[in-house]
C-alpha positions, 0 to 999 in steps of 0.5 A: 500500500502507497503512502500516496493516494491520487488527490480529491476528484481524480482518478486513475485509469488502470488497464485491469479497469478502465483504460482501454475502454476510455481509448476506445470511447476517445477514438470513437468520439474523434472517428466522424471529426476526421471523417468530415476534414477536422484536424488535430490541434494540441493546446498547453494545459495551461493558459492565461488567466485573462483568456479565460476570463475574457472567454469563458465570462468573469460572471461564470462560476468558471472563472470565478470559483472553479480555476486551478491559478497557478502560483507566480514565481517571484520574477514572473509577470505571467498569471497562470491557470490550468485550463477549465475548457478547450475552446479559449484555447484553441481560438488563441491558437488559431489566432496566433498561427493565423490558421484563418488566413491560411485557406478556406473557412472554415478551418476545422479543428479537434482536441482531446486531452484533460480539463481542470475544475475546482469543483466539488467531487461527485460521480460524473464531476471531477477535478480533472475530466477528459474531453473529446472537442471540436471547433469550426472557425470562420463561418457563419452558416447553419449548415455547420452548426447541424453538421457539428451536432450530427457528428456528436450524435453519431459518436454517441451513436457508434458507442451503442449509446441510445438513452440520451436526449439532445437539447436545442436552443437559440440565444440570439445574437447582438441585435435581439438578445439586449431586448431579452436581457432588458425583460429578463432583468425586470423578470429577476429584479422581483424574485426572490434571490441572494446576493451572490444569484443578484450579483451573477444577475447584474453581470449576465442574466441568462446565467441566472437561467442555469441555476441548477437549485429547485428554490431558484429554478421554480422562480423561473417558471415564468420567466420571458422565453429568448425564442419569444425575442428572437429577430427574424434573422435569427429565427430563419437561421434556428428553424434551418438548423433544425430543419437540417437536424430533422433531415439526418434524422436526429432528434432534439427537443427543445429547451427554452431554459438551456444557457450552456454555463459559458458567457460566450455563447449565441445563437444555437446552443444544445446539449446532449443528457443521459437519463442514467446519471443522475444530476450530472447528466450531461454528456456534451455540449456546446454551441455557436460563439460569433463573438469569441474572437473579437473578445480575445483580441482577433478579427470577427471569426464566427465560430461553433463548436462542442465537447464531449465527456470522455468520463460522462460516455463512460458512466452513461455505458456503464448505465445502459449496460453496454460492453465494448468490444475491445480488442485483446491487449495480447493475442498470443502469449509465450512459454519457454521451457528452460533458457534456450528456449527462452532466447528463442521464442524472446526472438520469435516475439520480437518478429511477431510483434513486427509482424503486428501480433500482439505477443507477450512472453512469460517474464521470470516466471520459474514453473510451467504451471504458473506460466500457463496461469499467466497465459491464462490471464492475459486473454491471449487466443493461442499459447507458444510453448517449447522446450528442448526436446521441441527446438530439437525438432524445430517446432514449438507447441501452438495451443489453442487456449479456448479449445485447449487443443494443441500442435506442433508448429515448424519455428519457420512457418509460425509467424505464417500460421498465425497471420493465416489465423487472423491475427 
């Protein structure tokens, strides 16, 4: 037992658990990204503070509660903070490599990596949490909001994953949202808030929307509606996401009250929920941000983009009872019997693994007995076992480990045999 455990709300993924299943729930997420043009941007885990404070909105619970700062080294001017979210991020890259000005818009990007949040630990919400995102820079079309919401689905969709429910939205833009906030604030001016909700108020109302308390949300049951507000404008481009949404087949409901808990949204916003996780149901999200650019210093880049909760996925698997098939860690798994042996099938190893079998080899282990045993735990389809009397003969005993069958195969022809197995 370690003197050291990992610290409150984290975890470790371990391959006897969880691992392979978060790389594989990884891949299928990025899968339908690389199919439609995005391509793989890396972004340092920590930033500025001011570009999270400028992006995400100093009225977020983000920014104003849950950053991990970094401390200044004493000859530092540079306030740090460990990244709470990708899309900041990969608009300061982008800006900062003028990717925008390189070729046609919009430039296409997606990330994977981990996120940090001082946030009270739960199932579903950890201090550090992996994401899958995606971010379209440059355009301003429908088109490519429905084009980011069909791929999500269909990540989901390639899991097994059904239970879940996609959640619409318009927040409007710059020209009919001021007229909502204005009715909005007098809405809220007359409830019954503390000062902390008050102040959250003053800065961006629609945050107030977000509140997750029952006491604040069963004041809100008659709060104006952003759709009732909407410009034609941004009528005509909601009623063409949906369209297109409807069309591919995907699903949605809507959401009057859904506000996303980032200040940097407009128009289409939406958010993917699983009925199995309880209070911490949201498996991803995201939305439009027109604005984000201009706020961080860059010219107008209307953007849309999304991220999806590699530990969220998990759970809501976990929920519906869903295994993935994963591949074997080792499809075959050698036993020498004495040391000149050993230096053989070492060698035999070596050349399967370039072959592109997954082979492993009984390390230090002093007894056949428990050498099968750990062939036995690896999972691997097929054991090699030779001793002297075998290479004496110039073959190696290929025994099926499911039907316990077992047959002497020549060392020349073994990497043959078993690439003619499939594997």
């Amino acid at each position: 037992m370690s003197t050291f455990t990992a610290p409150k709300g984290t975890y470790d993924l371990l391959p006897t658990v969880n691992s392979a299943a978060y790389l594989a729930i990884r891949e299928r997420l990025a899968a339908p990204l690389r199919r439609a043009g995005y391509g793989y941007v890396e972004t340092p885990v920590f930033e500025d503070v001011k570009l999270f404070s400028r992006g995400v909105g100093e009225s977020t619970d983000i920014v104003t509660k849950e950053m991990f700062t970094l401390a200044r080294r004493p000859e530092s001017s540079e306030d740090l903070a460990l990244r709470p979210e990708g899309t900041a991020s990969v608009v300061r890259a982008t800006l900062e490599a003028n990717l925008h000005k390189l070729g046609n818009l919009p430039v296409k990007l997606w990330y994977s990596g981990n996120f940090y949040r001082y946030e009270r630990p739960q199932k579903g919400r950890y201090r550090q949490f992996s994401q899958v995102g995606a971010e379209a820079l440059g355009a301003e079309d429908p088109a490519l909001d429905a084009e980011l919401i069909i791929l999500a689905d269909d990540a989901f969709r390639s899991l097994g994953l059904r239970e879940y429910k996609l959640l619409l939205n318009s927040l409007g833009d710059q020209q009919c949202r001021p007229v909502y906030r204005a009715a909005l604030v007098e809405f809220l001016a007359g409830l019954d808030l503390d000062e902390d909700t008050r102040r959250r108020a003053g800065i961006n109302p629609l945050r107030v929307l977000d509140d997750k308390r029952e006491a604040v949300q069963a004041q809100l049951v008659d709060a104006p509606k952003l759709r009732d507000y909407l410009c034609e404008e941004c009528k005509a481009y909601d009623e063409k996401v949906r369209e297109l949404l409807t069309a591919a087949g995907v699903a949605f409901v809507d959401d009057p009250k859904l506000v996303r808990g980032l200040d940097y949204y407009t128009r289409t916003t939406f958010e993917f929920v699983h009925g199995g996780l309880g209070s911490q149901s949201a498996i991803g999200g995201g939305g439009r941000y027109d604005g984000l650019s201009e706020m961080l210093g860059g010219p107008a880049l209307p953007s849309v983009g999304w991220g999806l909760g590699v530990d969220r996925t998990f759970l809501a698997l976990e929920a519906e009872g869903i295994e993935l098939d994963l591949p074997a860690t080792t499809e075959v798994y050698a036993v020498a019997l004495g040391e000149e042996a050993k230096n053989v099938l070492f060698a035999k190893t070596v050349e399967l693994r370039r072959a592109g079998v997954a082979t492993d080899l009984a390390f230090g282990v002093k007894s056949i007995k428990n050498a099968m045993k750990s062939a036995n735990r690896s999972g691997a389809r097929f054991a090699l076992i030779a001793g002297d009397r075998d290479l004496a003969e110039g073959v190696v005993q290929l025994k099926d480990m499911e039907s316990g069958e077992q047959t002497p195969v020549s060392l020349e022809a073994l990497v043959t045999t078993l690439k003619e197995k499939q594997l």
